[in-house]
MARSE-900416 format. One record per residue (C-alpha): residue in three letters; x, y, z; residue number from 1. Coordinates in nm, 4 decimals, decimal comma. Example, Ala and Ser with C-alpha at 12.3 -4.5 7.8 and 13.67 -1.06 7.14 Angstrom:
ALA/1,2300/-0,4500/0,7800/1
SER/1,3670/-0,1060/0,7140/2
END
This chain:
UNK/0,0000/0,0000/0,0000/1
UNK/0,1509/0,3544/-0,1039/2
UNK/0,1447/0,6727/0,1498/3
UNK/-0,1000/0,7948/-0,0667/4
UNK/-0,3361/0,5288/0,0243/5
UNK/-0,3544/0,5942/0,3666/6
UNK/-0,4357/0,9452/0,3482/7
UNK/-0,7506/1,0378/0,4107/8
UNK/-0,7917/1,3162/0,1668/9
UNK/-0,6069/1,1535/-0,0843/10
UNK/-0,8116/0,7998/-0,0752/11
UNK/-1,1461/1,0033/-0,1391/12
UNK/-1,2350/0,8974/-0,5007/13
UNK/-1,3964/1,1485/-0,7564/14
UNK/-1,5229/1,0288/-1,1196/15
UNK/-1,3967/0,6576/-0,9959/16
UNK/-1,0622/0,7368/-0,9308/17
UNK/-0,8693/0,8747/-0,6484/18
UNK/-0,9244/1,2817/-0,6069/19
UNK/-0,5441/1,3407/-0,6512/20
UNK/-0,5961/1,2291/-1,0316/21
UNK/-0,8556/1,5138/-1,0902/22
UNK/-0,5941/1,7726/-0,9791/23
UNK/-0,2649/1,6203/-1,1634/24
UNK/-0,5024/1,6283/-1,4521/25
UNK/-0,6339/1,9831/-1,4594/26
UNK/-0,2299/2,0944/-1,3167/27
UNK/-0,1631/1,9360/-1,6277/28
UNK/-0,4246/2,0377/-1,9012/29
UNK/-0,3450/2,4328/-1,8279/30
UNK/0,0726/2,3458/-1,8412/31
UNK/-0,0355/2,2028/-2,1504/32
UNK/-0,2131/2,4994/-2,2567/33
UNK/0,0827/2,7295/-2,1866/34
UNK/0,3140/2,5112/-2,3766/35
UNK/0,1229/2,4088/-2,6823/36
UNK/0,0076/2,7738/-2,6847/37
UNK/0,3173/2,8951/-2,7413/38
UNK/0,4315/2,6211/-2,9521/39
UNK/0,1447/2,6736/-3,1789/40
UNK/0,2976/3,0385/-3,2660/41
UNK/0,6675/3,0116/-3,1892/42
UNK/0,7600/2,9016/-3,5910/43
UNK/0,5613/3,1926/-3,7328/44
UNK/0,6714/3,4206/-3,4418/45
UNK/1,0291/3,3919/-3,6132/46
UNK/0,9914/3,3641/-3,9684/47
UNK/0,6733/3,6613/-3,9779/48
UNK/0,7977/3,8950/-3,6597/49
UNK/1,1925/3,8023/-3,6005/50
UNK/1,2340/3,7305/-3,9837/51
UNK/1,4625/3,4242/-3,9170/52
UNK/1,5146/3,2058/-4,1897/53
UNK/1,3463/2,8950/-4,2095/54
UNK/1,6395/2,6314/-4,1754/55
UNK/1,7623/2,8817/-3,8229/56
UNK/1,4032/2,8933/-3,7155/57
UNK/1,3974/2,4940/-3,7302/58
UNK/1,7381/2,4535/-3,6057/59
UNK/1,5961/2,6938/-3,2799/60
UNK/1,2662/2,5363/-3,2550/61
UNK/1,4610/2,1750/-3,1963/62
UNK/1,7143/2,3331/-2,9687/63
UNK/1,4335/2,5111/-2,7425/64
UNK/1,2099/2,1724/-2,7812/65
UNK/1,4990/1,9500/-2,7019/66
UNK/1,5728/2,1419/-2,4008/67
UNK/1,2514/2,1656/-2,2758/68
UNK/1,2817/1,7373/-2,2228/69
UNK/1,6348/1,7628/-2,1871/70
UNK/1,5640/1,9517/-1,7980/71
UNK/1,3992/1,7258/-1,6422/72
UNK/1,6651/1,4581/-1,6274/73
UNK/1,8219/1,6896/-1,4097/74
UNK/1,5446/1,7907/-1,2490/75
UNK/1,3300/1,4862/-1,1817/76
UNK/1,7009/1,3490/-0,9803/77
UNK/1,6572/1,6807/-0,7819/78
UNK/1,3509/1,5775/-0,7173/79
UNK/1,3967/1,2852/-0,6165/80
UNK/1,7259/1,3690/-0,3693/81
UNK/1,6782/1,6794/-0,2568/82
UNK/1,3144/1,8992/-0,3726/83
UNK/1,0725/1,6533/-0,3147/84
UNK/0,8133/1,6541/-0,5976/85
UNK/0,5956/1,9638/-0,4224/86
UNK/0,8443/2,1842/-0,4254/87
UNK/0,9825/2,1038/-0,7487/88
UNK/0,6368/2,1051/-0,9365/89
UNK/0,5727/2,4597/-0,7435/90
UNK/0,9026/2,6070/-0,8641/91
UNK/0,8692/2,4776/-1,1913/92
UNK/0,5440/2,6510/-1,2297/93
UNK/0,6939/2,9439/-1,1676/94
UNK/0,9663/2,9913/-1,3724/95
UNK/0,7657/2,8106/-1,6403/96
UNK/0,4857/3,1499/-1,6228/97
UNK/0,7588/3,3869/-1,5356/98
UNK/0,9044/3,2952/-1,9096/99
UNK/0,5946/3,2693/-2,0680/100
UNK/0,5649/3,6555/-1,9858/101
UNK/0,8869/3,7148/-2,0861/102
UNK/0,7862/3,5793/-2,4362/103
UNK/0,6096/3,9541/-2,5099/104
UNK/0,9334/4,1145/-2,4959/105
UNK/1,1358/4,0229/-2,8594/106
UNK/1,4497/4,1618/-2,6794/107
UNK/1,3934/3,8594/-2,3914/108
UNK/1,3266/3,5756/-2,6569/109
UNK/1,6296/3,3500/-2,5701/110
UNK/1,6039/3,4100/-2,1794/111
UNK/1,2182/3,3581/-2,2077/112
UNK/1,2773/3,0144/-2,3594/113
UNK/1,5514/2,8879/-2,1442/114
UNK/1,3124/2,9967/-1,8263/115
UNK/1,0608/2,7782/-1,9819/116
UNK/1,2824/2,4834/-2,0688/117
UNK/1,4330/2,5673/-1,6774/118
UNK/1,1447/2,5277/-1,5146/119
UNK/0,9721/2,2098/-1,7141/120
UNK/1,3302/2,0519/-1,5938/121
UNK/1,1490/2,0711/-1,1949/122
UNK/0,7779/2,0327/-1,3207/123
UNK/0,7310/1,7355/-1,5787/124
UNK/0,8825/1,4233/-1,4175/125
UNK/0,7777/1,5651/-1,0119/126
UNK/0,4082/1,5865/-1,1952/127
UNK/0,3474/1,2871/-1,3496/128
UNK/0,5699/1,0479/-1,1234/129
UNK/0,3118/1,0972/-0,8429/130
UNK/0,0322/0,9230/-1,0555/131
UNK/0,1395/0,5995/-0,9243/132
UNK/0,1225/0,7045/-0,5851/133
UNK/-0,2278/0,7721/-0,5789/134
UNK/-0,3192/0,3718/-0,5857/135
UNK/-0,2638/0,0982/-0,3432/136
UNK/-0,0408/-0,1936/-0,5431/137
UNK/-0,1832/-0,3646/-0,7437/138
UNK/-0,5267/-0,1340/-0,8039/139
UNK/-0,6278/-0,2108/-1,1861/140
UNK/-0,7318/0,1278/-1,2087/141
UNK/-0,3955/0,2234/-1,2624/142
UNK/-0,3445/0,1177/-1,6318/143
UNK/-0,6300/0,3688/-1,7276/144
UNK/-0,5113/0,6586/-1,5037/145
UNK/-0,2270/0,6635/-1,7219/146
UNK/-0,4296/0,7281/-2,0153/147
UNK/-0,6718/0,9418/-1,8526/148
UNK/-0,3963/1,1642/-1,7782/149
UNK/-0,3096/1,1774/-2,1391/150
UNK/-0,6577/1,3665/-2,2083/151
UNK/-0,5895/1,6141/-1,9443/152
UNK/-0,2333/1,7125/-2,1745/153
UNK/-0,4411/1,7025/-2,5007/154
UNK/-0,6844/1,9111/-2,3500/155
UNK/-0,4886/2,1713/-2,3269/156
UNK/-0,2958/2,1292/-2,6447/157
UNK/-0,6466/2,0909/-2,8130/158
UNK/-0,7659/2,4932/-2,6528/159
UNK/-0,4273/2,6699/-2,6928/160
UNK/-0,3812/2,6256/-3,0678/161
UNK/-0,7091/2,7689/-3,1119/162
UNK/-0,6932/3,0485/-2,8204/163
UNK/-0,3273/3,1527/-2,8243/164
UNK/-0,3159/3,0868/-3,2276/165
UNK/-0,6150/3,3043/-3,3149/166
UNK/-0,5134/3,6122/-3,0986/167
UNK/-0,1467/3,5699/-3,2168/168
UNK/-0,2126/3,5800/-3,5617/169
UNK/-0,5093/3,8741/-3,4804/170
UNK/-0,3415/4,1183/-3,2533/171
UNK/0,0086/4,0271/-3,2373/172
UNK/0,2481/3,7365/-3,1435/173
UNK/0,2922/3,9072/-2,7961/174
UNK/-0,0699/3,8495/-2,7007/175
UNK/-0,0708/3,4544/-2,7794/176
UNK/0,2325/3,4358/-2,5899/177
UNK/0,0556/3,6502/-2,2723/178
UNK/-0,2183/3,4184/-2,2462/179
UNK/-0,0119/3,0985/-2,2516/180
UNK/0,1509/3,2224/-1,9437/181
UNK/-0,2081/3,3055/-1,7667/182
UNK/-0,2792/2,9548/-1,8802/183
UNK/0,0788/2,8607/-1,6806/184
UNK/-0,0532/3,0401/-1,3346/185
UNK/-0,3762/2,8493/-1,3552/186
UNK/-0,1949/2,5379/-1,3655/187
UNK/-0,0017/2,6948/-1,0671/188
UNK/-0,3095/2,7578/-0,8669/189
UNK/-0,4996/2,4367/-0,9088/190
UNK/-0,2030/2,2559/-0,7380/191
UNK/-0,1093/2,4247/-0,4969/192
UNK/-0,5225/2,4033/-0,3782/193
UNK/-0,5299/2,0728/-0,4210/194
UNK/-0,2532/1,9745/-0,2451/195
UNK/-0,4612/1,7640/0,0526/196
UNK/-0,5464/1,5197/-0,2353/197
UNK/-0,1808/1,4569/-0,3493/198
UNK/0,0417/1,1520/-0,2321/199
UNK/0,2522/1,2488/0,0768/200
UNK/0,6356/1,2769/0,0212/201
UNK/0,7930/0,9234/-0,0532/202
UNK/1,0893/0,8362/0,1729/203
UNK/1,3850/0,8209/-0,0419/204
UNK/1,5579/0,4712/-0,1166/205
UNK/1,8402/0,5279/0,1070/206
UNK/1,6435/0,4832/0,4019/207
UNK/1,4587/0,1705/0,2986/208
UNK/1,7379/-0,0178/0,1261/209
UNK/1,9016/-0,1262/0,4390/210
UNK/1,6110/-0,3503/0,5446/211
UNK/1,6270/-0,5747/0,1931/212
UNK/1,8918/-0,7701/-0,0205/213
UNK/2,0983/-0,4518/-0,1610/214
UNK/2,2548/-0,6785/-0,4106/215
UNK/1,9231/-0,8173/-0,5356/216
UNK/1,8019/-0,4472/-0,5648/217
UNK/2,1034/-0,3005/-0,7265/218
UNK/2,0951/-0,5727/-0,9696/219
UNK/1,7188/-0,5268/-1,0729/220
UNK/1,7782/-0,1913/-1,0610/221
UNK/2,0426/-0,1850/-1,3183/222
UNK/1,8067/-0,4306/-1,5258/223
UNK/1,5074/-0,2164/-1,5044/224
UNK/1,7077/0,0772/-1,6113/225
UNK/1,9051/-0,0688/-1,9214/226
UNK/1,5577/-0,1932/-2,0538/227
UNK/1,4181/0,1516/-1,9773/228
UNK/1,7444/0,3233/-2,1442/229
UNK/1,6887/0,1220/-2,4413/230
UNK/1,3258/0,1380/-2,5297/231
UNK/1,3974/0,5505/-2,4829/232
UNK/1,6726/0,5108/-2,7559/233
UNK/1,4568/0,3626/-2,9724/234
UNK/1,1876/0,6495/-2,9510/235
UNK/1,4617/0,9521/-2,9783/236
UNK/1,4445/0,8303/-3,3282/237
UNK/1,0346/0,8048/-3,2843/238
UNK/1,0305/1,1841/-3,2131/239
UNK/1,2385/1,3085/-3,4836/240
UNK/0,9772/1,1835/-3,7087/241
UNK/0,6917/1,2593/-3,5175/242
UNK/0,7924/1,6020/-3,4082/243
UNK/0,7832/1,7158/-3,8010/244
UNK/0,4237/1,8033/-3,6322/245
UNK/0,5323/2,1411/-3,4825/246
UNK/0,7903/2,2193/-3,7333/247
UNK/0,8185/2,1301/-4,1416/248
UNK/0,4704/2,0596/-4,0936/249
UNK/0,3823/2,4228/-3,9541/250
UNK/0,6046/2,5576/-4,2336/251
UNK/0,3950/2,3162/-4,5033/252
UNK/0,0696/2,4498/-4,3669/253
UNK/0,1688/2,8481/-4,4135/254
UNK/0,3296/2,7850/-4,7923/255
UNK/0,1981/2,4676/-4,9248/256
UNK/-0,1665/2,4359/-4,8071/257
UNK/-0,4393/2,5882/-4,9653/258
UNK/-0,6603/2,6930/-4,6312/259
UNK/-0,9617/2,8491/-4,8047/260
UNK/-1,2983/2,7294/-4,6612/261
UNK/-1,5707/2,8619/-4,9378/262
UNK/-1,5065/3,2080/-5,0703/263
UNK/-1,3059/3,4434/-4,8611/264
UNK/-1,2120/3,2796/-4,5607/265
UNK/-0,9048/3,1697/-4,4520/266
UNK/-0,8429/2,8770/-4,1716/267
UNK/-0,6144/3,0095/-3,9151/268
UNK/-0,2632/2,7970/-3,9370/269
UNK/-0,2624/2,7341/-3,5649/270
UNK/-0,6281/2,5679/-3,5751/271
UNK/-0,4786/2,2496/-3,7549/272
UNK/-0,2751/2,2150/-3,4620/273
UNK/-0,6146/2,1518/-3,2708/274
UNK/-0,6901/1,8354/-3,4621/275
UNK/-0,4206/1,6090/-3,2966/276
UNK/-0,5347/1,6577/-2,9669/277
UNK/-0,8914/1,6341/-3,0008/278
UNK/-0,8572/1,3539/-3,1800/279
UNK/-0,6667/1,2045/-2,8371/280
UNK/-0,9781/1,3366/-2,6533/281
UNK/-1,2266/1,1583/-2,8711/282
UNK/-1,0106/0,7916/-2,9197/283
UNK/-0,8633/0,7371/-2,5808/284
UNK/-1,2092/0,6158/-2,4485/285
UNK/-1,2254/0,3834/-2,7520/286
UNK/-0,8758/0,2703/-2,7248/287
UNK/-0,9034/0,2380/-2,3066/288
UNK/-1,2110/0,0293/-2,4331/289
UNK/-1,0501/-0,2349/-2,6745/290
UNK/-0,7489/-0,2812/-2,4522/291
UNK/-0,9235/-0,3484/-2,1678/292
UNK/-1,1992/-0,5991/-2,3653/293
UNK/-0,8693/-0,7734/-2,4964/294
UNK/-0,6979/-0,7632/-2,1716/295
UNK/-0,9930/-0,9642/-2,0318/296
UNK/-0,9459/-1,2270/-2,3256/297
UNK/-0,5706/-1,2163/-2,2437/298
UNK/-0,5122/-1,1095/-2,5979/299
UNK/-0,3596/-0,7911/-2,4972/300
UNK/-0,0878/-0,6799/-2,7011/301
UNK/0,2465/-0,5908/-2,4875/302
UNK/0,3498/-0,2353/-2,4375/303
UNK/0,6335/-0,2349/-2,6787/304
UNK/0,4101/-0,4386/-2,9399/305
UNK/0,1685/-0,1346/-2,9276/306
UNK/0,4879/0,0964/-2,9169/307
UNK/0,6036/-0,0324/-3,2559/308
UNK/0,2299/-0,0338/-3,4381/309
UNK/0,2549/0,3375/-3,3205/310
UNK/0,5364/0,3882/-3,5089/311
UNK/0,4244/0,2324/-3,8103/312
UNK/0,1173/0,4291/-3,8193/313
UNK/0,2938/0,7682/-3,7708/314
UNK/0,5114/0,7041/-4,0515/315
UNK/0,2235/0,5932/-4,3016/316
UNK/0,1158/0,9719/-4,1772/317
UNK/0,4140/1,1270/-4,3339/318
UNK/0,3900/0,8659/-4,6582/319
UNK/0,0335/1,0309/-4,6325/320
UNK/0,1450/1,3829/-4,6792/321
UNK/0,4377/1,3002/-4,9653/322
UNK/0,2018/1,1583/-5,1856/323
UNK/-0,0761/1,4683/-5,1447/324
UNK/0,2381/1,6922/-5,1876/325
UNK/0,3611/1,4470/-5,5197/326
UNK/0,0351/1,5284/-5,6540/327
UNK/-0,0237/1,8980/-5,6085/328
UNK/0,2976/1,9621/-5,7619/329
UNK/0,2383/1,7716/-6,0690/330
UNK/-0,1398/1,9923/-6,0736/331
UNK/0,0927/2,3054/-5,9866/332
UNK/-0,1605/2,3965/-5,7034/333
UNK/-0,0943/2,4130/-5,3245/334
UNK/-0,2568/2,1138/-5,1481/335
UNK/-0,5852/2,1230/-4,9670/336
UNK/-0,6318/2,1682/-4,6573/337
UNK/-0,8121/1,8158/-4,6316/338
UNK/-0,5294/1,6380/-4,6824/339
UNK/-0,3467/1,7733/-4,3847/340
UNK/-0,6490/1,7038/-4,1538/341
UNK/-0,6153/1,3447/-4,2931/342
UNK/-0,2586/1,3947/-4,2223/343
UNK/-0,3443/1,4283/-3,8383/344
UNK/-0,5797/1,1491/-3,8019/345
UNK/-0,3644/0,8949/-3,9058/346
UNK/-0,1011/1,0411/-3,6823/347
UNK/-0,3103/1,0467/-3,3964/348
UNK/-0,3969/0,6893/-3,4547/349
UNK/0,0095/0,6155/-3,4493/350
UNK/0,0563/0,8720/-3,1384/351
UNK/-0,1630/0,7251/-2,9458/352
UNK/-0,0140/0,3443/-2,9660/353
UNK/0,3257/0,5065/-2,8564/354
UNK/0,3096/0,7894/-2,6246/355
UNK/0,0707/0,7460/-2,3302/356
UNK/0,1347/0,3877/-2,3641/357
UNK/0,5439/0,4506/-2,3109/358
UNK/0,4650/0,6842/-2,0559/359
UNK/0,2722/0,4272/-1,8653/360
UNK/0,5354/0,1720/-1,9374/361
UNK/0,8429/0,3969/-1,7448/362
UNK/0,5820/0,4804/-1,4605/363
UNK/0,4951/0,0966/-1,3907/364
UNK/0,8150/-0,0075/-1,4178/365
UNK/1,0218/0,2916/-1,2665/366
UNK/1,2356/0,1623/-0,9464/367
UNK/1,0664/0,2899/-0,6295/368
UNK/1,2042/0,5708/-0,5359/369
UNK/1,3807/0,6886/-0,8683/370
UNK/0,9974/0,7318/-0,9913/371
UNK/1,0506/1,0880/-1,1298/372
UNK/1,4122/0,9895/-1,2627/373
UNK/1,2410/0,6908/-1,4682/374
UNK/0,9972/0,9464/-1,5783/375
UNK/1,2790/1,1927/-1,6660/376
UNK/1,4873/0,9198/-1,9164/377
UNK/1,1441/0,8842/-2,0737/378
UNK/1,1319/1,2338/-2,1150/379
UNK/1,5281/1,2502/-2,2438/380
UNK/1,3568/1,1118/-2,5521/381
UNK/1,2013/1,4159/-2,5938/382
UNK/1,5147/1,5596/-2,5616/383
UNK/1,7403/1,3810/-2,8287/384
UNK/1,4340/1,3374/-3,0269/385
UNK/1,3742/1,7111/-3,0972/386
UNK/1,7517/1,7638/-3,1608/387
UNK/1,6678/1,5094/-3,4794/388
UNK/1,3604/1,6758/-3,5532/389
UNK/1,5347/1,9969/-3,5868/390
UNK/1,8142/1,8913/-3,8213/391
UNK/1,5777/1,6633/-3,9792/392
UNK/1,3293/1,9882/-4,0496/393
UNK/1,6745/2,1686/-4,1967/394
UNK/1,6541/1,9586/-4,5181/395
UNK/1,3088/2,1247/-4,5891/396
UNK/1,4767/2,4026/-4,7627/397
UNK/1,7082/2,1503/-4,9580/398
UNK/1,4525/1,8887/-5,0669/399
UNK/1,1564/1,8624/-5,2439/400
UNK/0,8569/1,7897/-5,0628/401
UNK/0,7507/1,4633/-5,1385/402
UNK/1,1044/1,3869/-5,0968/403
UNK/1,1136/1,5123/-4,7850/404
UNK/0,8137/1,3553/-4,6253/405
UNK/0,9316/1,0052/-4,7592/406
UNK/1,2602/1,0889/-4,5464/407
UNK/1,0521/1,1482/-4,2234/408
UNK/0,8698/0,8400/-4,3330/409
UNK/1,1370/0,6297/-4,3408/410
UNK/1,2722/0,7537/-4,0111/411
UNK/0,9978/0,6179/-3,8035/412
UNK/0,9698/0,2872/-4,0010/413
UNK/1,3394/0,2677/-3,8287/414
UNK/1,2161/0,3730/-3,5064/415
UNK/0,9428/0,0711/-3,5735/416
UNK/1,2959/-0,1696/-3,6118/417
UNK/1,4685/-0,0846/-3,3232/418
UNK/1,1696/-0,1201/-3,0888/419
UNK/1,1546/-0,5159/-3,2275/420
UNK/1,4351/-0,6290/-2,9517/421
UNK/1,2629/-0,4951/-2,6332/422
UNK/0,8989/-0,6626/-2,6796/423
UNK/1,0077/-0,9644/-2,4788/424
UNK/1,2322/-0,8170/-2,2153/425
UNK/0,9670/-0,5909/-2,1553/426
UNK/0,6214/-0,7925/-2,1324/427
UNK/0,8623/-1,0280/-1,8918/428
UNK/0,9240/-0,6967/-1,6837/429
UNK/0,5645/-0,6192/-1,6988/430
UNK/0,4332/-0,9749/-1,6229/431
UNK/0,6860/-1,0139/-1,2564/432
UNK/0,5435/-0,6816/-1,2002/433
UNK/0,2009/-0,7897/-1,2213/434
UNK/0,3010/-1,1437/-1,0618/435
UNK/0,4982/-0,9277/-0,7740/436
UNK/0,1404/-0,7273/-0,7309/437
UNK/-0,0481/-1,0235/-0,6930/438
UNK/0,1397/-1,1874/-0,3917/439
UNK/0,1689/-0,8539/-0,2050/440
END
């Protein structure tokens, strides 16, 4: 039984889970909204306002996006040792809104992104690592919360694109960027209130390893960890295709989509941005839905096995979008908009086989006590992964589109191969978990 359990504010359940879940969740959907809000903007903030060329502006979105995953390894061990996930989520928050602000001042651009990327480094792994906290061992409620969670993140991304986007492009960069840090304070607020439903404080593993076998435990511990190290290898190269998303797709969407809807109106750019995550809104009931029917059956597919259909699916996105691109250039037209919609689907579809699934995968199996250092080497894919998106986005400007869209195809078919070797290792992980669970 976790801390968490025995706490009386904390055991209280609200919409059939514990009441801690509701606040991670809505902490979560208005960080979200402060990220992808600025995110939604930050390409065309460079190339329209800071007239940056495009292969610097991708080069800088992949070095601010790497470095906003690339933080919390550090942080999530701070966490961990020192912080304590509270404190770290609180300061996080802070610095996090303090350079969203900063954002409306061109001559604070660079600081206002590494204040950002600074303060995700306390807040992402401290947040989500206290998810598993919330349940006593063994609760099968836990395998959903994971993908509950994952709503409250696309919530947010699913808003911002269409709040932050629209007054952007309306009344100025500046404003988009102002209301993604509101959005940042909010998130702020409704943790700090609803801190009587959060798991207490976890001793750290210094204190309890004395009582067991320390050899036994340093040796699963390394074990846990390689197999952890390697499935996050595996999606660095994941994210540089998937990532396109933010960047050469943003750039495709301004000067190679036709966005009229009837005569005389123009989509926004940033609303296209809204179709991913609502789409993660709208399938992760389905999805929570089969999984569970074929869990029942014991037909299940492992984490990994889902991991790699993901991958497959996002790159037959991308094979989607080089052949729309093949054929408006051989018409001489820009492409329309329906194709990139289609575009999103299928890369939804992909996402969500990968993402909340890997996430869940690192929390399950994360060491107790290292929980928000597990979560931060998932996160380190992030990292490495937007690095390779940005260089990857680079040969925009030297290939031709189709071209270039079979490239970023191709990429996450290889992501797809270098999952292969961890399916086993990791449904054995999974299955002593469960078996570990059941004798408690």
């Amino acid at each position: 039984m976790t801390q968490a359990a025995d706490q009386s504010g904390a055991a209280r359940d609200w919409f059939g889970h514990p009441a801690g879940l509701t606040i991670l969740f809505l902490t979560e959907t208005w960080t979200q909204f402060s990220y992808f809000g600025m995110r939604a903007i930050l390409v065309w903030y460079m190339t329209k306002e800071l007239l940056i060329g495009q292969q610097h502006a991708s080069l800088i979105y992949g070095y601010y996006a790497a470095a906003f995953y690339f933080t919390p390894i550090f942080g999530g061990v701070i966490a961990d040792r020192l912080l304590g996930k509270y404190r770290a989520v609180v300061l996080g928050a802070v610095l996090m809104a303090l350079g969203h602000f900063m954002m409306t001042f061109e001559n604070l651009f660079y600081p206002a992104m590494a204040a950002v990327a600074l303060g995700n480094g306390f807040f992402l792994p401290s947040l989500s690592s206290q998810i598993n906290h919330l349940y006593r061992e063994g609760d099968p409620r836990l395998a959903s919360a994971y993908n509950i969670y994952y709503v409250g993140i696309n919530l947010g991304a699913f808003v911002a694109p269409i709040a932050c986007g629209w007054l952007g492009e309306t009344y100025g960069w500046h404003w988009g960027f102002g209301l993604a840090g509101i959005g940042m304070l909010i998130a702020l607020v409704t943790y700090v209130s609803g801190r009587r439903y959060l798991p207490a404080e976890q001793q750290f593993v210094q204190r309890t390893v004395k009582s067991e076998a320390p050899r036994k435990l340093e040796a699963a511990f390394r074990t846990r960890f390689a197999l952890l190290i390697g499935v996050m290898l595996a999606v660095v190269v994941f994210r540089g295709a998937y990532e396109q998303n933010g960047n050469s797709i943003a750039t495709w969407t301004d000067i190679g989509i036709d966005r009229a809807l009837g005569t005389g109106y123009l989509i926004p750019m940033a609303w296209f941005q809204s179709i991913n995550p609502l789409l993660i809104i709208l399938l992760t009931p389905v999805y929570v839905a089969v999984w569970t029917r074929l869990a029942r059956r014991g037909r299940e597919p492992s984490s990994v096995k889902k991991m790699v259909i993901g991958a497959i699916v996002v790159g037959l996105s991308y094979v989607l979008c080089g052949l729309a691109a093949h054929f408006s250039v051989l018409e001489h037209v820009r492409t329309s908009w329906i194709w990139l919609a289609l575009y999103f689907v299928v890369l939804t579809v992909g996402e969500l086989f990968i993402l909340p699934v890997g996430l869940g995968l690192f929390g399950r199996l994360a060491p107790k006590g290292f929980e928000a250092t597990a979560i931060a080497v998932w996160f380190f894919a992030g990292f490495a992964g937007n690095l390779l998106a940005g260089w990857i986005g680079t040969l925009w400007s030297d290939l031709s589109t189709p071209i270039f869209f079979a490239v970023v195809a191709a990429v996450a078919g290889i992501a797809a191969v270098l999952l292969l070797p961890f399916e086993r290792p990791a449904a054995r992980a999974e299955s002593d978990l469960a078996r570990d669970a059941a004798q408690a």
